[in-house]
Each structure stands twice: as C-alpha cells, then as structure tokens.
N, C-alpha and C positions, 0 to 999 in steps of 0.2 A: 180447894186443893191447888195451890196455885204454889213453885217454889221463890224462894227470894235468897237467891245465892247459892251457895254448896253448902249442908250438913257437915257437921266433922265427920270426916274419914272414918272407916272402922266401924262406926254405929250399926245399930237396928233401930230403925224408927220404929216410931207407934204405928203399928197397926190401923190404918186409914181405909173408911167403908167409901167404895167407888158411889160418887153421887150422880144422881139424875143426868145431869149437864156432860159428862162423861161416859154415858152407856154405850156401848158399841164402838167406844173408840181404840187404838191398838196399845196395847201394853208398854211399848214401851215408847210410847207419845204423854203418857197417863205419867209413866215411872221420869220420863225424863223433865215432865211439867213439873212433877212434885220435888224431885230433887236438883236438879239446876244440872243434873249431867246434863253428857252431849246424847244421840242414839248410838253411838259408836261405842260408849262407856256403858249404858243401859245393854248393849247385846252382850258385854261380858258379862254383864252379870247377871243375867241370864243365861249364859253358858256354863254358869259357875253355881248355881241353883239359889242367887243371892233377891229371887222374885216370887213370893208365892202368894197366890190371888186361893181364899179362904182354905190357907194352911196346905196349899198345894203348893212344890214347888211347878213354874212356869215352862214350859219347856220348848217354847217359842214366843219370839219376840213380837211374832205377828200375830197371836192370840190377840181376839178381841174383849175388853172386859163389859161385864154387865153391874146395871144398879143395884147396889146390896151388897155385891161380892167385898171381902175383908181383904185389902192389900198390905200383903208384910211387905218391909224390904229392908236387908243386909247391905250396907254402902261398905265397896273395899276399902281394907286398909292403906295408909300412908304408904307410897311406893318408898322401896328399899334406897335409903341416901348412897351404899355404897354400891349398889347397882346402877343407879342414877351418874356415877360421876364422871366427868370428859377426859379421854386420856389422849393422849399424844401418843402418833404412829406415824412409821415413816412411810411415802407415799411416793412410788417410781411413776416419775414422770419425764416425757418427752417432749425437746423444746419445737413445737411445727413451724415458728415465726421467729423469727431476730430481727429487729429494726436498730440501726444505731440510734433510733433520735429514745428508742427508752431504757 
C-alpha cells in the first residue's frame, strides 16, 4: 500500500484490505500513504464521509486501523475552475514612508 503520486480526482479506488505492516496505525497516515494526499486533504475527507474502513464510513481521522479491515476511499472531485480564479480588487492603503531616493 504505498501511493505514487495523486489518483485522478473524483475516483473511488478499489477497495484495499489494511496489511499487517499497517495495523494500529492512524487512518489517515494509511489514507494519506495510499493516495499521495496531504493529512490536511485526508481530514476533509473524512469530514465528508469519503473514508470507510469495512463499509463504514470513518468518522475520525485519528481512528486507528487493524489488519484485515477493507479500506474504501472516495478522492474529491476537481476543484471548481470558476471558483478557483484570481480577480482583481481595489485595496485602500496608507503611505507610512516617502523617501525621495524611491
């Protein structure tokens, strides 16, 4: 269980049984190994019910998993391009310094 890079977005992977070398460790060290998220991205989705260890969704991030248990996982969709994009705003500001030499 080891990831190599980011899954496409949006997926549900296969279904992955938690191995030996993994037992007792915390969910989302397990979900962030496997899919190349950060734990920052692992706790949404887990907040999001997109983690479920043998068809349960997870309902924290600091569960620990055991050998055998079936780990699902939902990876979120592609962020929204037109939420994503940088606009321009005017910004009132105060000069505290003037120097002739800039």
């Amino acid at each position: 269980m080891t990831g190599v890079g980011h899954p496409p977005l949006g997926d549900r992977l296969p279904v992955t049984v938690v191995p030996a070398s993994l037992d007792g460790e915390r969910v989302d060290r397990v979900v962030a190994t496997v899919t190349g998220l950060t734990r920052a991205e692992v706790a949404r989705l887990v907040e999001r019910g997109g983690v479920r260890l043998d068809g349960e969704p997870v309902s924290s991030r600091h569960r620990r998993v055991l050998a055998g248990e079936e780990l699902g996982i939902d990876l979120p969709g592609p962020p929204d391009p037109a939420g994503a994009a940088l606009r321009a705003e005017a910004v009132a500001f105060g000069v505290v310094h003037e120097d002739a030499a800039i």
